[in-house]
C-alpha positions in Angstrom: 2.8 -47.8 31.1 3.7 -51.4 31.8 6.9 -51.6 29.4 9.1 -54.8 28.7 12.7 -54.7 29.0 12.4 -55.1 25.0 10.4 -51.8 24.6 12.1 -49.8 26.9 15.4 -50.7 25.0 14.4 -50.2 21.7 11.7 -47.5 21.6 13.1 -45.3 24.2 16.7 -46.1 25.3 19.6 -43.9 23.1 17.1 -41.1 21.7 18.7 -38.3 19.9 15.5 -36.3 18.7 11.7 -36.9 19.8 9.2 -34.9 18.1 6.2 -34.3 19.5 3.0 -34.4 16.8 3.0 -36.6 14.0 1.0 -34.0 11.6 2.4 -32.2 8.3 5.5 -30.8 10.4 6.1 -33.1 12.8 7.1 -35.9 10.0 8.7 -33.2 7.9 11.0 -32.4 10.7 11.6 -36.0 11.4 12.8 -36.7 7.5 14.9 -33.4 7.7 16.3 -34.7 10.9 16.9 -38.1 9.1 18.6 -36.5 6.3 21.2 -34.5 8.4 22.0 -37.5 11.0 21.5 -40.8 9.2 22.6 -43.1 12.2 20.6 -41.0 14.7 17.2 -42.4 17.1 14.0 -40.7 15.9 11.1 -40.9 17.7 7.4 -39.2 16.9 5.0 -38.7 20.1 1.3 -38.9 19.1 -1.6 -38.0 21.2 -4.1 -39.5 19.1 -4.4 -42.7 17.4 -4.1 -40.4 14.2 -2.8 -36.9 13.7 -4.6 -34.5 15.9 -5.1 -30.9 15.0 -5.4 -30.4 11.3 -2.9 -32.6 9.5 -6.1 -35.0 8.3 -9.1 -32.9 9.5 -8.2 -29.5 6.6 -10.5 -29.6 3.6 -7.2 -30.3 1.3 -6.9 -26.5 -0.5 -3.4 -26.0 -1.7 -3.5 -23.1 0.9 -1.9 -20.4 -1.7 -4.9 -17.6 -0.7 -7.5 -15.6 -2.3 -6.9 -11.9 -3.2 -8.6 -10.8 -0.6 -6.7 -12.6 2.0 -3.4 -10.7 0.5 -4.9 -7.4 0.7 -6.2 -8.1 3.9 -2.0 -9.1 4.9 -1.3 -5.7 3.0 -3.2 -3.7 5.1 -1.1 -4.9 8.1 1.9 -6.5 7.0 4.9 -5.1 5.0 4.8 -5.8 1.4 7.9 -7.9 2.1 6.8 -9.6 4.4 3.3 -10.6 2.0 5.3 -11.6 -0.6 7.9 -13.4 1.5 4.5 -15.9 3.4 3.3 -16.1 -0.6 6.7 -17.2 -2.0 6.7 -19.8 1.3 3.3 -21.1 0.8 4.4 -21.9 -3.1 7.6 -23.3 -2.1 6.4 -25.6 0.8 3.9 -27.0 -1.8 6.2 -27.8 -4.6 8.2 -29.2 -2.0 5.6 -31.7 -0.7 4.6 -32.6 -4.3 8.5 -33.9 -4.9 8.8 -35.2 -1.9 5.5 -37.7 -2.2 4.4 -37.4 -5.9 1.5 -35.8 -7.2 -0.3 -39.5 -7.5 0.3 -39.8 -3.4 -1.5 -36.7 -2.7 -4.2 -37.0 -5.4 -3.2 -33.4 -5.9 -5.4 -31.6 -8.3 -4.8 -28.5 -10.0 -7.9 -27.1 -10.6 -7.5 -23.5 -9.8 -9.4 -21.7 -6.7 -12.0 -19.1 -6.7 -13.8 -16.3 -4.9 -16.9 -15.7 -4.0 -18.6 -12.3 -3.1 -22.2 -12.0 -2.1 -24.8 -9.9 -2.8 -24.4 -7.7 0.1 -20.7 -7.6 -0.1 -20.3 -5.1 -3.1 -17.7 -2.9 -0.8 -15.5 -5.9 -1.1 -16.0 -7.0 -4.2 -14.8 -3.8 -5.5 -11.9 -3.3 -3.7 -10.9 -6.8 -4.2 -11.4 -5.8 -8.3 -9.7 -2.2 -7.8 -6.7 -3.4 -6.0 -5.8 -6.9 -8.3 -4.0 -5.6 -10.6 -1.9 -3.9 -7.6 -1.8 -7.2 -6.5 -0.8 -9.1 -9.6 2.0 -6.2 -10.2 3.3 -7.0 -6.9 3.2 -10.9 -7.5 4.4 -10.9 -11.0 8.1 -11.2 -10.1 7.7 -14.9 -7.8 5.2 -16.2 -10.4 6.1 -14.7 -14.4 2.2 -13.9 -14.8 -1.1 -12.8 -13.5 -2.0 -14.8 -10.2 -6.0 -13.1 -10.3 -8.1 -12.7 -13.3 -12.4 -11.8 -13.2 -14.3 -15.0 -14.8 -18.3 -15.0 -15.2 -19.7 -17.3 -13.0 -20.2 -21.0 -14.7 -21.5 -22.6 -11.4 -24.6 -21.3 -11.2 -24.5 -20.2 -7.5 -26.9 -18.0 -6.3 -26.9 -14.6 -4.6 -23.1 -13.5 -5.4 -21.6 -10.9 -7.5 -21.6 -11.4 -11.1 -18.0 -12.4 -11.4 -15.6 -14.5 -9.7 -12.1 -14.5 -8.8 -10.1 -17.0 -10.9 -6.4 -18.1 -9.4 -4.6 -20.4 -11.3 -2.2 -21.6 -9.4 -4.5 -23.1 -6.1 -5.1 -26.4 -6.5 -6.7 -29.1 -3.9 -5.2 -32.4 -2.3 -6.2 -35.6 -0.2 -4.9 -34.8 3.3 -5.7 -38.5 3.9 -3.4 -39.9 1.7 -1.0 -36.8 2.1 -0.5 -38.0 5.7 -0.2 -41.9 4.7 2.5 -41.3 2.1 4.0 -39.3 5.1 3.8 -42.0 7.6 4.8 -44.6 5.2 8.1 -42.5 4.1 9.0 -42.0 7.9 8.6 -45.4 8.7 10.9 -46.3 5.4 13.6 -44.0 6.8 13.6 -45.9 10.2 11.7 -43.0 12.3 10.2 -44.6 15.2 6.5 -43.6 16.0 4.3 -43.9 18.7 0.4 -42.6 18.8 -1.4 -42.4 22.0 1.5 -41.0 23.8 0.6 -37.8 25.7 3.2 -35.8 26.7 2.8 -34.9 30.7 5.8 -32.5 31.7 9.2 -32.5 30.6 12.5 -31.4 32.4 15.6 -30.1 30.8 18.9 -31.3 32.4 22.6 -30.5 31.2 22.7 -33.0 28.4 19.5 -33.8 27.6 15.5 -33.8 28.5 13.5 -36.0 30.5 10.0 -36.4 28.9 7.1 -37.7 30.9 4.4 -39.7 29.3 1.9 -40.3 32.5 3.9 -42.4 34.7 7.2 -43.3 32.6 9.7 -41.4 31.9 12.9 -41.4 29.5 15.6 -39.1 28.5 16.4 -37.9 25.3 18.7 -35.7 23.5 16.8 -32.8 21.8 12.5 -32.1 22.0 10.9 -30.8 19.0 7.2 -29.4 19.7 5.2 -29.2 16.7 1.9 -29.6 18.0 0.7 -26.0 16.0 -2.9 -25.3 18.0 -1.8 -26.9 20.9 1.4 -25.4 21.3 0.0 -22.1 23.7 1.5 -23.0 26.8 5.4 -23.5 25.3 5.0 -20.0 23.7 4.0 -17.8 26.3 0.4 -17.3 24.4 1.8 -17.0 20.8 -0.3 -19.3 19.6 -4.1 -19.3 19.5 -6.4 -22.3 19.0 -8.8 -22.1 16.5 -11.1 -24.8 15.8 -13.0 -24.9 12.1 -15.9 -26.9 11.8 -16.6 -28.8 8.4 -19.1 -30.6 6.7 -19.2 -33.3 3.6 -22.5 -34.2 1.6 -23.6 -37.4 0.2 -22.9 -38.0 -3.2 -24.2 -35.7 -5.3 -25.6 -37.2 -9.1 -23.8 -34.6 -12.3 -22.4 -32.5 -9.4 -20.5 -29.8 -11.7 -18.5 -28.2 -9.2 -14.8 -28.3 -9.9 -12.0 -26.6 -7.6 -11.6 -24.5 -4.5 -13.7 -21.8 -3.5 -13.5 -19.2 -1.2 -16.1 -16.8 0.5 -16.3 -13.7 2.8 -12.5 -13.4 3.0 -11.8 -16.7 3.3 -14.0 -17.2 6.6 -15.5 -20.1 4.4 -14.4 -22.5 2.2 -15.5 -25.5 0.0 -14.5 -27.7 -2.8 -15.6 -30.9 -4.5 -14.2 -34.5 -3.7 -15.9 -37.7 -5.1 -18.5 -35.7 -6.6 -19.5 -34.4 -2.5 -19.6 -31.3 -2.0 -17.0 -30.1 1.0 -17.7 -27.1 3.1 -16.1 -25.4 5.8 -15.8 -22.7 8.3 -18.0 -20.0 9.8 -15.2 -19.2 12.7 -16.0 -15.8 12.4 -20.0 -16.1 13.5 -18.3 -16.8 17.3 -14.8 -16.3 17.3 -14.9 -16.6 21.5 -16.5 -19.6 21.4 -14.0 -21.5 18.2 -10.8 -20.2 20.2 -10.5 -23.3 21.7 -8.7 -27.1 21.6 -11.9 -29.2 22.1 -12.9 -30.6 18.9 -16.6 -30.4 18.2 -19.5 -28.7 16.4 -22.0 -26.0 17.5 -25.3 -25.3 16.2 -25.4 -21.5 15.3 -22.3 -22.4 12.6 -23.5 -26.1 10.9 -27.0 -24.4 10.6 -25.2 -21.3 9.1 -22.8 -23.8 6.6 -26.2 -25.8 5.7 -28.1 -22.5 4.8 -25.3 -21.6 2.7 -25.6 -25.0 1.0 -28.8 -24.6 0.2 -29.2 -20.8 -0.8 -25.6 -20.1 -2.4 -24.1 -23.1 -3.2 -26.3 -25.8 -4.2 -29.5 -24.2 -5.0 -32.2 -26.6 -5.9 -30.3 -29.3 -5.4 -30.6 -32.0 -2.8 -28.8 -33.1 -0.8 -27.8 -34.7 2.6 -25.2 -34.1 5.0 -22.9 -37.5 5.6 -20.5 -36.5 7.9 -19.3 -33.2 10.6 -15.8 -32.8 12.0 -13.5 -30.6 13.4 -10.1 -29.5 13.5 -7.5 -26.9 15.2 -5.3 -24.5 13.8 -2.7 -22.6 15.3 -3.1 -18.6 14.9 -1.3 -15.4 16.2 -1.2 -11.5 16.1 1.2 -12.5 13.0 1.1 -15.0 10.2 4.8 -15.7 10.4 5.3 -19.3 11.8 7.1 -20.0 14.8 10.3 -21.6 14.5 12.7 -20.6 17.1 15.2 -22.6 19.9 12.9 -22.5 23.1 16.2 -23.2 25.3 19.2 -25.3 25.3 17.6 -28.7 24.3 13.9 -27.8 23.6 12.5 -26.7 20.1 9.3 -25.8 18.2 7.7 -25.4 14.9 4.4 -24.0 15.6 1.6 -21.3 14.4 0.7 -22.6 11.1 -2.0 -19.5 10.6 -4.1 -22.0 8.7 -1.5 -22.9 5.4 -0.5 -26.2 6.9 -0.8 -28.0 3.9 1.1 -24.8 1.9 4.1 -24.2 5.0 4.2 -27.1 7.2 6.8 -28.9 4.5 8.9 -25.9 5.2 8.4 -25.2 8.5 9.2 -28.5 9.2 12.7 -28.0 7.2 13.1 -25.1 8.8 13.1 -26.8 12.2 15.8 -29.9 11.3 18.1 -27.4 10.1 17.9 -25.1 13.6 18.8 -28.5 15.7 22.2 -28.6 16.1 
């Protein structure tokens, strides 16, 4: 880096807190941060020349969960501890709505759905057996049923007769969920930087020094909240996990409305500017999507196209526009990670695929451990 007097000065001279990641908790720690230490030096590292991971690459679900998800976490979680992630996920999302507005976020509340196909009757009846189990166990965080049975009204083909109706999911536009972010951070004087990899770092007695490449500066405290790409600061903790999505053209009296989920949540889709959205497939090659290399394969766009065709949009054409890729950050538990690394060093990682749902709180969570 070939920096001026200037910029060394001002960007990177007197830093109390730099966070690395600019995503959902990244900036959410940074605001916290500002909020506890209004005179302090803020400054966000950014690999990318946006948010990498999942901040702007998620298909925008509210992230609450489908019933069978949470009797999926039943089976090897606490009850506790279920309705402890469930109570988190509802929080962190009514905390981003008051943080950035409901206009910001374009956030919809059109209620999320499951899906069951035809061969998955085993499923479909525990699912139905076990909600009202489920909504007993829910009723206390949320004053009614979270799960109802509703007749198909989409016309999708070769599912059960009857979906699973939750009132309370609703959908978002990541895009403009991260620019409201970005644009509040930048309000409350938080400095940030994109392209910057972090190299190495080195804690000393009073501070870190933080390599980018060739240059290096101290600061005060390191936040990691990199989620995905956070393996290597948690001994393992954290898994990689890359989800593939797709987006059609426009589609002419598209009548899809919501967010669905299918085959425990392994796919997902939901309408935006009357495309359909459509997602996932990790589980056809779970070796193979356990990675930080963003990309699509073959065996799972073909699988998310046949779905498109045979389930989801039956005679219906349409084109594919556009493919991406994202990574989440799982583990053998859905808890995040939000723990003091060492003396100076930090992280707010393992996201377990709620981002949009947690990473408000996680990121809370992390400005208040700083000290």
């Amino acid at each position: 880096m070939n920096l001026s007097y200037w910029e060394i000065q001002h960007w990177f001279t007197g830093v109390n807190f730099t966070i690395v990641g600019s995503g959902i908790v990244g900036l959410h720690t940074a605001l916290r941060l500002r909020e506890r230490f209004p005179e302090c030096k803020i400054l966000v590292l950014e690999k990318g020349p946006l948010p990498q991971g999942a901040s702007t690459k998620n298909a925008g679900f509210a992230c609450f969960g489908s019933l069978s998800e949470i009797i999926s976490d039943l089976n090897n979680h606490t009850e506790e501890e279920v309705i402890s992630l469930i109570q988190k996920r509802w929080q962190g999302l009514q905390l981003l709505r008051k943080r950035l507005g409901d206009a910001a976020i374009d956030f919809k509340p059109y209620g999320g759905y499951e899906l069951f196909l035809k061969d998955d009757t085993a499923g479909y009846e525990e699912c139905l057996r076990k909600m009202p189990f489920v909504n007993e166990v829910l009723r206390p965080l949320f004053k009614a049923d979270v799960f109802a049975k509703e007749v198909d009204r989409f016309d999708f083909r070769g599912i059960q007769e009857c979906l699973i109706f939750n009132p309370f999911e609703g959908q978002i536009d990541t895009g403009l969920m991260m620019q409201a972010l970005l644009k509040e951070a930048v309000a409350q004087n938080i400095l940030i930087l994109n392209s910057q990899t972090v190299t190495a770092y080195y804690e000393k007695q009073d501070g870190v020094t933080v390599s980018l490449g060739d240059f290096n500066f101290t600061t005060k405290k390191l936040l990691f909240t990199t989620n995905g790409f956070a393996g290597s600061i948690t001994n393992g903790a954290v898994t990689p996990a890359r989800a593939q999505v797709l987006i059609t053209e426009p589609i002419p009296n598209l009548d899809i409305r919501g967010t669905f989920h299918i085959d425990r949540g392994y796919y997902y889709f939901r309408n935006i500017n009357n495309r359909i959205l459509f997602g996932g497939g990790r589980n056809l090659d779970f070796e193979g999507e356990t990675t930080t290399q963003f990309g699509q394969t073959e065996i799972i766009q073909n699988q998310l196209e046949k779905m498109l065709r045979e389930i989801i949009l039956p005679g219906t054409d349409f084109k594919i526009e556009h493919r991406w890729s994202g990574i989440m950050g799982l583990g053998s538990q859905k808890n995040p990670i939000v723990q003091q690394l060492s003396d100076h060093v930090y992280c707010g990682v393992r996201l377990g695929g709620m981002g949009v749902a947690i990473g408000s709180i996680v990121g809370m969570e992390l400005g208040d451990l700083v000290s």
